[in-house]
FIFISE-997658 format. One record per residue (C-alpha): x, y negated, z. Coordinates in steps of 0.1 Angstrom, whole numbers, padded with zeros to 4 digits, always signed. Example, Ala and Ser with C-alpha at 12.3 -4.5 7.8 and 13.67 -1.06 7.14 Angstrom:
BEGIN
rec xx: +0123 yy: +0045 zz: +0078
rec xx: +0137 yy: +0011 zz: +0071
END
This chain:
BEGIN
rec xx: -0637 yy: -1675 zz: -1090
rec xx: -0671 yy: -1674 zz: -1091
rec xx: -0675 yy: -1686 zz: -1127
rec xx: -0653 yy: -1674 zz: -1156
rec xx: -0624 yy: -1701 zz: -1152
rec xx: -0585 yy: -1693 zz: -1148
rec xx: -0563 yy: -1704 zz: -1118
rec xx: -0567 yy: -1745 zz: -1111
rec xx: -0536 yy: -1762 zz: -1108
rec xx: -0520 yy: -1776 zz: -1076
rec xx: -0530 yy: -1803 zz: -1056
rec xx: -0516 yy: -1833 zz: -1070
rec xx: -0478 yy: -1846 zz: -1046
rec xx: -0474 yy: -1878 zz: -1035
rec xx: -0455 yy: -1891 zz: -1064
rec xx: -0485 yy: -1885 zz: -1087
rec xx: -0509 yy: -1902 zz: -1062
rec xx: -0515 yy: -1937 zz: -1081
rec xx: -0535 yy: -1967 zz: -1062
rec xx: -0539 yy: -1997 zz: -1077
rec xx: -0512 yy: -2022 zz: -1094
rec xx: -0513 yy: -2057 zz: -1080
rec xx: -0519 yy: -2068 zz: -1115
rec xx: -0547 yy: -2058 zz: -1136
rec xx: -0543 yy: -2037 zz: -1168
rec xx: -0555 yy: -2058 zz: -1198
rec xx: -0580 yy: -2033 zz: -1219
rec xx: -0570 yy: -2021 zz: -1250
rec xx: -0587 yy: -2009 zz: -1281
rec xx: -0610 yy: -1979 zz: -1273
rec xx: -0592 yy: -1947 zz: -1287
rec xx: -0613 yy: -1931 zz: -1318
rec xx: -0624 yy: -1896 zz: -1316
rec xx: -0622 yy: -1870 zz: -1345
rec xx: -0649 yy: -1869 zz: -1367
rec xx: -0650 yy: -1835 zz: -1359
rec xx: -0638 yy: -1823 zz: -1328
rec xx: -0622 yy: -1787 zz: -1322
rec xx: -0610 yy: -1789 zz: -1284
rec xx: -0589 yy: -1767 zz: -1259
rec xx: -0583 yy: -1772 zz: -1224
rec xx: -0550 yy: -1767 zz: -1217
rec xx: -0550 yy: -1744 zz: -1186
rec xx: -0512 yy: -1748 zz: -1182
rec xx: -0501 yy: -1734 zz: -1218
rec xx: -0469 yy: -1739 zz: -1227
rec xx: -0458 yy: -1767 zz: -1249
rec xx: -0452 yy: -1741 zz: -1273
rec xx: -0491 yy: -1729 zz: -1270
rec xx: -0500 yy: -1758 zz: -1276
rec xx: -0484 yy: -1767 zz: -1306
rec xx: -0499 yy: -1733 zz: -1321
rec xx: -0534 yy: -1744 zz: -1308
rec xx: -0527 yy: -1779 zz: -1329
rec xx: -0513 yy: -1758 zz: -1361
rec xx: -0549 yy: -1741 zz: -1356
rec xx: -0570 yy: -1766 zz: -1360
rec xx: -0575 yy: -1777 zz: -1326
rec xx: -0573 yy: -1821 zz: -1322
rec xx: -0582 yy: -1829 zz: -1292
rec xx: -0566 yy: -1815 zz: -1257
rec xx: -0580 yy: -1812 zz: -1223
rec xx: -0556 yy: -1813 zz: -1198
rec xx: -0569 yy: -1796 zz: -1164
rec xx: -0570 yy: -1809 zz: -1141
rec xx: -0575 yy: -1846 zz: -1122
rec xx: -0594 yy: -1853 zz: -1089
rec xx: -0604 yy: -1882 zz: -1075
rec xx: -0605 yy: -1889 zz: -1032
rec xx: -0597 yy: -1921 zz: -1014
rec xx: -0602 yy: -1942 zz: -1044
rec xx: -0572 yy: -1925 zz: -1063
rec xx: -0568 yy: -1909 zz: -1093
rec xx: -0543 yy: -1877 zz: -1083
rec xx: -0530 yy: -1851 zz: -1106
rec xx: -0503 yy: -1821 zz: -1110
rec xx: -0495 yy: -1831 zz: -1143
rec xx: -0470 yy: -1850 zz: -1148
rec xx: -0449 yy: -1872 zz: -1173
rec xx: -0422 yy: -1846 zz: -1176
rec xx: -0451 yy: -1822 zz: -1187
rec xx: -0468 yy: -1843 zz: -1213
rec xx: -0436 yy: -1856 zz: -1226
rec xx: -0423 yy: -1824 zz: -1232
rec xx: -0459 yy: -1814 zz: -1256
rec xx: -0460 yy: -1847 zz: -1271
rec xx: -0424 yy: -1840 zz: -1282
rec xx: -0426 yy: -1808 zz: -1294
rec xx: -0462 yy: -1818 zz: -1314
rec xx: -0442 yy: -1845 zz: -1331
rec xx: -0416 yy: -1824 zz: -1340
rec xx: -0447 yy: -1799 zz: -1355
rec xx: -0464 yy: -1827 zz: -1374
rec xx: -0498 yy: -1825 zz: -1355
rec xx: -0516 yy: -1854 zz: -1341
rec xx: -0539 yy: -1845 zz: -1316
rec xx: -0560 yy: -1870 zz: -1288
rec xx: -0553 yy: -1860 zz: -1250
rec xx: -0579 yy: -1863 zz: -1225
rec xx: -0575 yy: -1856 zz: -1188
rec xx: -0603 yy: -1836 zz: -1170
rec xx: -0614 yy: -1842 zz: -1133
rec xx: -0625 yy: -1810 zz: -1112
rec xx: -0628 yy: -1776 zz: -1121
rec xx: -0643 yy: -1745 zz: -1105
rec xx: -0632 yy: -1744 zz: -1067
rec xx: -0622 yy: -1780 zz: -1060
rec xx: -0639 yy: -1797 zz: -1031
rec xx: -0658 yy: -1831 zz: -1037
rec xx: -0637 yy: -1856 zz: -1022
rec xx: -0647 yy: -1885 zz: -1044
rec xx: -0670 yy: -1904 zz: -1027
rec xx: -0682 yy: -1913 zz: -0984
rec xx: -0656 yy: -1932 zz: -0965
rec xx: -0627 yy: -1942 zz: -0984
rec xx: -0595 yy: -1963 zz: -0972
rec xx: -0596 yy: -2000 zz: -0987
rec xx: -0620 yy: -2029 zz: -0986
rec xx: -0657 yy: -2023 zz: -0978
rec xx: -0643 yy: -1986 zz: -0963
rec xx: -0665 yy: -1970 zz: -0997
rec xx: -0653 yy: -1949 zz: -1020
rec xx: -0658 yy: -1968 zz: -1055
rec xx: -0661 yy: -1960 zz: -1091
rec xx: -0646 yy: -1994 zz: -1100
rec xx: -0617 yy: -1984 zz: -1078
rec xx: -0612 yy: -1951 zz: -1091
rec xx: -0610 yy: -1961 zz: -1125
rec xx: -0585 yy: -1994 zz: -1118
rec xx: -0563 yy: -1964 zz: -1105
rec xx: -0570 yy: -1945 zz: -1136
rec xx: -0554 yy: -1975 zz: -1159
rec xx: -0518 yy: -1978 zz: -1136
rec xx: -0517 yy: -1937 zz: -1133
rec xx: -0518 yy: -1936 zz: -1173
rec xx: -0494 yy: -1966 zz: -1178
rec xx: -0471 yy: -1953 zz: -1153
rec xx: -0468 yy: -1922 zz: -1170
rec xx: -0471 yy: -1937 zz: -1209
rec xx: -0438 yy: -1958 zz: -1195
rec xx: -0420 yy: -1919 zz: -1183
rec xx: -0431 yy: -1904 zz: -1213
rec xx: -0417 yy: -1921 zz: -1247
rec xx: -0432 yy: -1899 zz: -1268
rec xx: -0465 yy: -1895 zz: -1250
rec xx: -0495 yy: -1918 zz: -1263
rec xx: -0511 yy: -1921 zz: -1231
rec xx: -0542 yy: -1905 zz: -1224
rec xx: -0572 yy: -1916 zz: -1245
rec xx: -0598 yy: -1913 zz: -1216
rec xx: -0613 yy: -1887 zz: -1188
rec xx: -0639 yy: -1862 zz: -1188
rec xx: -0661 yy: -1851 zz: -1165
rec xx: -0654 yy: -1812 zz: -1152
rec xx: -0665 yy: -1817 zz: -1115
rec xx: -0684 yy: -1784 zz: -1104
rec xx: -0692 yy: -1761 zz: -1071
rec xx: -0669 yy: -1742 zz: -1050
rec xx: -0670 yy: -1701 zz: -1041
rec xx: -0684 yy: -1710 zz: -1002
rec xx: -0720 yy: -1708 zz: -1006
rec xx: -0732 yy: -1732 zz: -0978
rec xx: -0706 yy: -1758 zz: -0985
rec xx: -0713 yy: -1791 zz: -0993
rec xx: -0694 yy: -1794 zz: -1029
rec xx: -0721 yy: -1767 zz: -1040
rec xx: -0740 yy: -1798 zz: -1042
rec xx: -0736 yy: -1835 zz: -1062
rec xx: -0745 yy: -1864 zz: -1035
rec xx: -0762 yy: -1895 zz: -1048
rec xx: -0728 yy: -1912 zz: -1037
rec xx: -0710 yy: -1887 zz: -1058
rec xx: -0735 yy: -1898 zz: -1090
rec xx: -0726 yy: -1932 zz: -1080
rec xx: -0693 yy: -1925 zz: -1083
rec xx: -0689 yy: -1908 zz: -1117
rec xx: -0718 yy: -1937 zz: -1129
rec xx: -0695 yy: -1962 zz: -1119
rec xx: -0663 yy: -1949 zz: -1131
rec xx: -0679 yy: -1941 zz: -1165
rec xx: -0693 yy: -1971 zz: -1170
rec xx: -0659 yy: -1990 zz: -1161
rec xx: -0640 yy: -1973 zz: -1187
rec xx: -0663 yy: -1965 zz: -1215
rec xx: -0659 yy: -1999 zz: -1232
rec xx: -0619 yy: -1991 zz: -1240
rec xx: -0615 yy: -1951 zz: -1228
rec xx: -0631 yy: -1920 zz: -1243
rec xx: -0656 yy: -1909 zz: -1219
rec xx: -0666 yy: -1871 zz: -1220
rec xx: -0683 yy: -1848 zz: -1199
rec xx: -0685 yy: -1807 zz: -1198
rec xx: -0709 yy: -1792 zz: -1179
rec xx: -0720 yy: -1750 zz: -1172
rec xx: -0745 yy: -1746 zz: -1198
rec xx: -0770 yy: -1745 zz: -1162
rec xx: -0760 yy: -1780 zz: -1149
rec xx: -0775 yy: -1794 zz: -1187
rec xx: -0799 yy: -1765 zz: -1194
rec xx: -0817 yy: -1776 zz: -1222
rec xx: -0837 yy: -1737 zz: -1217
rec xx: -0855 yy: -1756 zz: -1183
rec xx: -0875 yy: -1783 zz: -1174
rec xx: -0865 yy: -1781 zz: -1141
rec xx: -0842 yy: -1807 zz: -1124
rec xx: -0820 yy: -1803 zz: -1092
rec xx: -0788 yy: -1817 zz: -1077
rec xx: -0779 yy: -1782 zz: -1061
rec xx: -0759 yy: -1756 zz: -1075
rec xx: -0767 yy: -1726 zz: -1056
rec xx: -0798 yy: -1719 zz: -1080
rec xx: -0797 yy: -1678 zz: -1090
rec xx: -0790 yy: -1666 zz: -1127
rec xx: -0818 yy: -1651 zz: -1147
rec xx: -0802 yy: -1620 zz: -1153
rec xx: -0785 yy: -1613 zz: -1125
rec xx: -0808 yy: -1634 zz: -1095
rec xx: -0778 yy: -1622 zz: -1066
rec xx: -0757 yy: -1650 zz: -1084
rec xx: -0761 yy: -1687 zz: -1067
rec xx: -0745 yy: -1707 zz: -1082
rec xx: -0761 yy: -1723 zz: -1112
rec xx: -0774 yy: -1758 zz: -1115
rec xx: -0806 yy: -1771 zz: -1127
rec xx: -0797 yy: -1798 zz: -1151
rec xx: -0773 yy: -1822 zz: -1123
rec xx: -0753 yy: -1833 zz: -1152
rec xx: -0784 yy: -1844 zz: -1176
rec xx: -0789 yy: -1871 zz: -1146
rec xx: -0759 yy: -1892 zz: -1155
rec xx: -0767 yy: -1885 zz: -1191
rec xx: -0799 yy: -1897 zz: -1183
rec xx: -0787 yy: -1927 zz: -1165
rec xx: -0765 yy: -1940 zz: -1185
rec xx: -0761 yy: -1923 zz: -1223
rec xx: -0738 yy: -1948 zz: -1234
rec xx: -0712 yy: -1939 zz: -1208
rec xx: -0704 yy: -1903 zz: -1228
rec xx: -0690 yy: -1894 zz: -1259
rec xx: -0693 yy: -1861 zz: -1262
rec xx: -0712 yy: -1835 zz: -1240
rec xx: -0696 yy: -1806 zz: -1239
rec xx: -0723 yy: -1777 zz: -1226
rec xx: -0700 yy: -1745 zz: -1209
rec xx: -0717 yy: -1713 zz: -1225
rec xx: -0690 yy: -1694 zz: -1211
rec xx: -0703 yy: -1700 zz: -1178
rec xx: -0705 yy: -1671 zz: -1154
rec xx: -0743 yy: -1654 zz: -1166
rec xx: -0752 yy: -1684 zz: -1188
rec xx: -0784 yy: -1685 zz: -1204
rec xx: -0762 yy: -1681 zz: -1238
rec xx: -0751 yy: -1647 zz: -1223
rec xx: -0788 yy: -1640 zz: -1210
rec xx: -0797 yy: -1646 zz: -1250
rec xx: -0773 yy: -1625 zz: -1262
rec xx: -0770 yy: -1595 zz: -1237
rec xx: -0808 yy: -1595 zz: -1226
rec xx: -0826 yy: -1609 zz: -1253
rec xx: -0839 yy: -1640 zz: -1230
rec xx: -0862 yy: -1617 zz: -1216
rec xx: -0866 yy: -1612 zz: -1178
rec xx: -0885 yy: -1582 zz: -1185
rec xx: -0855 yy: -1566 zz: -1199
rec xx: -0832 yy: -1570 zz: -1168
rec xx: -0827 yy: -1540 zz: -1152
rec xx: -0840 yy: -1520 zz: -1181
rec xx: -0823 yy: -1490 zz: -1198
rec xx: -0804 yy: -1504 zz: -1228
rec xx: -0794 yy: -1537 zz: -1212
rec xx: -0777 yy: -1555 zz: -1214
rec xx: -0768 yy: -1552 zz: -1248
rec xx: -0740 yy: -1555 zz: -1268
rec xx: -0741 yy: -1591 zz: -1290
rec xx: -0739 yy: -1589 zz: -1329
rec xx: -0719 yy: -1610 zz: -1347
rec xx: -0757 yy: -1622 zz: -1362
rec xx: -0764 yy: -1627 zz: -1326
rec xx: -0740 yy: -1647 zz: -1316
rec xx: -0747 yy: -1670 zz: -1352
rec xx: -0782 yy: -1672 zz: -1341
rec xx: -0773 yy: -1678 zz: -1305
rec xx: -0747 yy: -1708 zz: -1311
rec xx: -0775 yy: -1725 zz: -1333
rec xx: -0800 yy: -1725 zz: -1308
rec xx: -0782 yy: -1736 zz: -1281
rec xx: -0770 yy: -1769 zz: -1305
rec xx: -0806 yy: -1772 zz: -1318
rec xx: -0821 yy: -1772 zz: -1285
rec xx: -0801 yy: -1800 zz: -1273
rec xx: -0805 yy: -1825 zz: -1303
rec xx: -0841 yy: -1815 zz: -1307
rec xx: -0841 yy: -1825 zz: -1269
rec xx: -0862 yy: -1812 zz: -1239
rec xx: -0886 yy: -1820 zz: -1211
rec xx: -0869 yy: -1828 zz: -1179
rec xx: -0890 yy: -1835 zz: -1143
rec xx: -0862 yy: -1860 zz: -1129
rec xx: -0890 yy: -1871 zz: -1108
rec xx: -0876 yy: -1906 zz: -1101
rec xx: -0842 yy: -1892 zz: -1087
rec xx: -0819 yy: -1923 zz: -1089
rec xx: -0849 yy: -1944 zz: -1102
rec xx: -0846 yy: -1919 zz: -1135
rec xx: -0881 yy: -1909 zz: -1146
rec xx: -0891 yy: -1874 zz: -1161
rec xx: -0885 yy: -1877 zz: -1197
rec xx: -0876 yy: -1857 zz: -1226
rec xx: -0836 yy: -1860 zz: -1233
rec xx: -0822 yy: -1857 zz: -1266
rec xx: -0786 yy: -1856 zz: -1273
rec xx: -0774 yy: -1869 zz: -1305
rec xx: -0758 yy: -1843 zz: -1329
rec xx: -0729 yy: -1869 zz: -1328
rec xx: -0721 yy: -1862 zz: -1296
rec xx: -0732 yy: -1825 zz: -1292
rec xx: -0697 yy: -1802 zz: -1285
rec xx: -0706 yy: -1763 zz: -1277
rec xx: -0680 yy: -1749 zz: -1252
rec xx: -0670 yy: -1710 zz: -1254
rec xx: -0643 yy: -1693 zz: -1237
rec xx: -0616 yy: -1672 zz: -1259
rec xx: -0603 yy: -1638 zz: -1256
rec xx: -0600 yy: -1639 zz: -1219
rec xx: -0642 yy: -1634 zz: -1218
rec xx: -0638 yy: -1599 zz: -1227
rec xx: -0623 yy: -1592 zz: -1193
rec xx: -0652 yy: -1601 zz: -1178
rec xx: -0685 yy: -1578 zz: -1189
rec xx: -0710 yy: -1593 zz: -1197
rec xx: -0707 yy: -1619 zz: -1170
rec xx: -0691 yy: -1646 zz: -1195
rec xx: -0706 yy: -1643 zz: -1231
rec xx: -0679 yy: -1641 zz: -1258
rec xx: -0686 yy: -1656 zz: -1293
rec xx: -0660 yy: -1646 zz: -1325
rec xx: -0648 yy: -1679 zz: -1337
rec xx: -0661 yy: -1665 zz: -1371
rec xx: -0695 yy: -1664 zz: -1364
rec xx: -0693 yy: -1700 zz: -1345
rec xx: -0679 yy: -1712 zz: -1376
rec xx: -0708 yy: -1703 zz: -1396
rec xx: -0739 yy: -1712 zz: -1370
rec xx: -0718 yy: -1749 zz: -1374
rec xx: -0724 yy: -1748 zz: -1410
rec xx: -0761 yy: -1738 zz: -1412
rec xx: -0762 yy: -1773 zz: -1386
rec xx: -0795 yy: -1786 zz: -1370
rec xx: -0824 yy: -1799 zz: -1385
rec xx: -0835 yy: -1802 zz: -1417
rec xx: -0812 yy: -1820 zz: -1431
rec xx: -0787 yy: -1793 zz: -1412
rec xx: -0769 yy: -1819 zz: -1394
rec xx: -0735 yy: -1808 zz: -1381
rec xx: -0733 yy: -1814 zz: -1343
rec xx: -0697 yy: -1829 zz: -1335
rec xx: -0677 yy: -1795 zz: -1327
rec xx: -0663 yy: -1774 zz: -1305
rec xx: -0641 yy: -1767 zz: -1274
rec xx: -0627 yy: -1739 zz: -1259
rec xx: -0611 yy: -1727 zz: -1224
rec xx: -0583 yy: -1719 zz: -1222
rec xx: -0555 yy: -1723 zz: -1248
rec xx: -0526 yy: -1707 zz: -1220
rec xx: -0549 yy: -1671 zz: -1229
rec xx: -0544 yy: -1674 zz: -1265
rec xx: -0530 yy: -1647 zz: -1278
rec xx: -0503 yy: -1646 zz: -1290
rec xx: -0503 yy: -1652 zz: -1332
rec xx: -0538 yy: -1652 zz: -1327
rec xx: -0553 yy: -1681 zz: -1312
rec xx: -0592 yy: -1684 zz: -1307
rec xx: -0593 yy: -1718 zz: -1330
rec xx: -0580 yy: -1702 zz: -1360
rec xx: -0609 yy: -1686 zz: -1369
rec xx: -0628 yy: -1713 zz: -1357
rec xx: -0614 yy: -1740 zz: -1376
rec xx: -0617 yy: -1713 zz: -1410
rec xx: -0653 yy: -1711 zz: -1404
rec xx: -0659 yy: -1748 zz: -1402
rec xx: -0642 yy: -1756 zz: -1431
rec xx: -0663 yy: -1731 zz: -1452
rec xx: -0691 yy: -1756 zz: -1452
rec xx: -0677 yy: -1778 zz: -1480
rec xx: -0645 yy: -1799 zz: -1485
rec xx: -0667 yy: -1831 zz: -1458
rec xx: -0654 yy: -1811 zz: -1430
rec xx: -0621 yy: -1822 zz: -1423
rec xx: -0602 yy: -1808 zz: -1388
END
């Protein structure tokens, strides 16, 4: 993998491949979020994993992953595999909100073009119609299962250079738009973008993502803000954005191994080992910068002007990856959960605002007795007895 991600799951058989029912699904309330969100992406952990991520602190889970071609939702995961969690997380005491994630590093953008059905065009309207029956078909295998509160958005590039999923289409955009925008009224809508495909360190906009990486310029494949488009284009179609800073050379590892300095790249000394004052310092910017917000030149790409883009503390999630970053150099920047718990406490602002939370990839690398959240959710709660995970 070109980014810092673990192995994808399988393609999705036949019997998870869900079109649509010949009766529509009548909406239902829209599933409420935590107040304050402490996330994991599953990864294929063990039911037993997760239940010790839950015990943690963490209350919402990813599951990875979905994908979307020919207008239907398709998955690996299966009833048998959420039941089996939701039982064992009943059995624990822990309530936790499940969310499934479409994409991941490495997966090929099939979702839009020519699809099979009326009109021959792959449709966000479509996709999400198949969306509804694939969650009610397996709420109906799963008894214990609640269903899945709603999708989020993990669509990315591939390790092929010169192939056409190293960049988002305007039909592609359509498509997520559209999907979004169907379920957002009575699903929980999420996105979680590589800190460089919503980079609030660049005014620079681009739908490619085979930009290079400040610190190491022989990697191509960043973005340039492709992700702050649909935010841009439709805001109310996301609850949370969920910025990657474990992605591969990330700006947040360029701050913390180089300093943010160019001029230090190459240079004896660098990079540098973070402190855990660092990585305080380096957590708050990164939530700062996006609810302060920042210039971006859309230049009129999907009829989106240039504009400066805030993000709502409400609905600002940090992503960092857990013990498995220290594997990787300093290609993936690792954080202690400590020190993440106490750049959430000093907040944003003036009135130090607390952004919504934090996620993490991947709860199957937890180790063992000592998951990543724990500290985490400790540090958090320092802040005062509002904080409730």
């Amino acid at each position: 993998s070109r980014f810092c991600f673990g192995p994808l799951l399988a393609s999705a058989p036949a019997s998870m491949r869900v079109s649509l029912l010949p009766l529509a699904i009548a909406a239902a309330a829209k599933p409420q979020l935590p107040s304050t969100v402490l996330a994991g992406y599953t990864g294929g952990a063990s039911a037993d994993a997760i239940v010790t991520a839950a015990k943690s602190g963490v209350n919402v889970l990813f599951w990875s992953f979905a994908e979307l071609s020919q207008n239907e939702f398709t998955t690996g995961i299966t009833a048998a595999t959420v039941q089996e969690a939701s039982a064992a997380l009943q059995a624990a005491g822990q309530e936790v909100v499940h969310v499934i994630s479409i994409g991941g590093w490495g997966v090929e953008h099939t979702l839009d073009g020519s699809c099979d059905g009326p009109g021959g065009a792959c449709d966000g309207a479509t996709y999400a119609a198949s969306f509804r029956a694939w969650n009610e078909k397996v709420k109906a295998a799963a008894p214990d299962f609640p269903g899945f509160a709603g999708i989020d958005w993990d669509i990315e590039g591939v390790n092929e250079e010169s192939s056409p999923s190293n960049e988002f289409t305007d039909g592609a955009y359509k498509v997520m738009l559209d999907m979004s925008a169907a379920l957002k009224d009575d699903f929980v809508v999420t996105m979680v973008p590589p800190q460089s495909y919503f980079d609030c360190g660049t005014s620079e906009f681009d739908s490619s993502l085979r930009h290079p990486a400040a610190s190491t310029p022989s990697f191509h494949y960043h973005g340039a803000n492709c992700y702050a488009l649909l935010y841009a284009k439709c805001p109310d179609c996301f609850d949370l954005v969920m910025v990657q800073l474990y992605e591969g050379w990330a700006r947040a590892g360029f701050d913390l191994y180089w300093g943010g300095d160019t001029a230090n790249v190459g240079q004896p000394g660098f990079p540098r080992d973070g402190t855990y004052a660092d990585q305080v310092k380096v957590a708050q910017k990164n939530a700062q910068c996006l609810t302060d917000g920042y210039e971006i030149k859309f230049g009129g790409h999907l009829g989106v002007a240039s504009q400066n883009l805030t993000v709502p503390a409400s609905k600002v999630v940090l992503g960092f990856g857990n013990q498995w970053v220290d594997s990787t150099g300093y290609k993936c920047p690792y954080f202690d959960g400590n020190a993440v718990g106490e750049a959430y406490c000093q907040g944003v602002g003036q009135g130090s605002t607390k952004i919504r939370g934090y996620m993490y990839w991947v709860i199957a690398e937890d180790k063992a007795g000592a998951p990543w959240a724990a500290d985490v959710s400790a540090g958090m709660k320092n802040c005062g007895s509002e904080v409730v995970i």
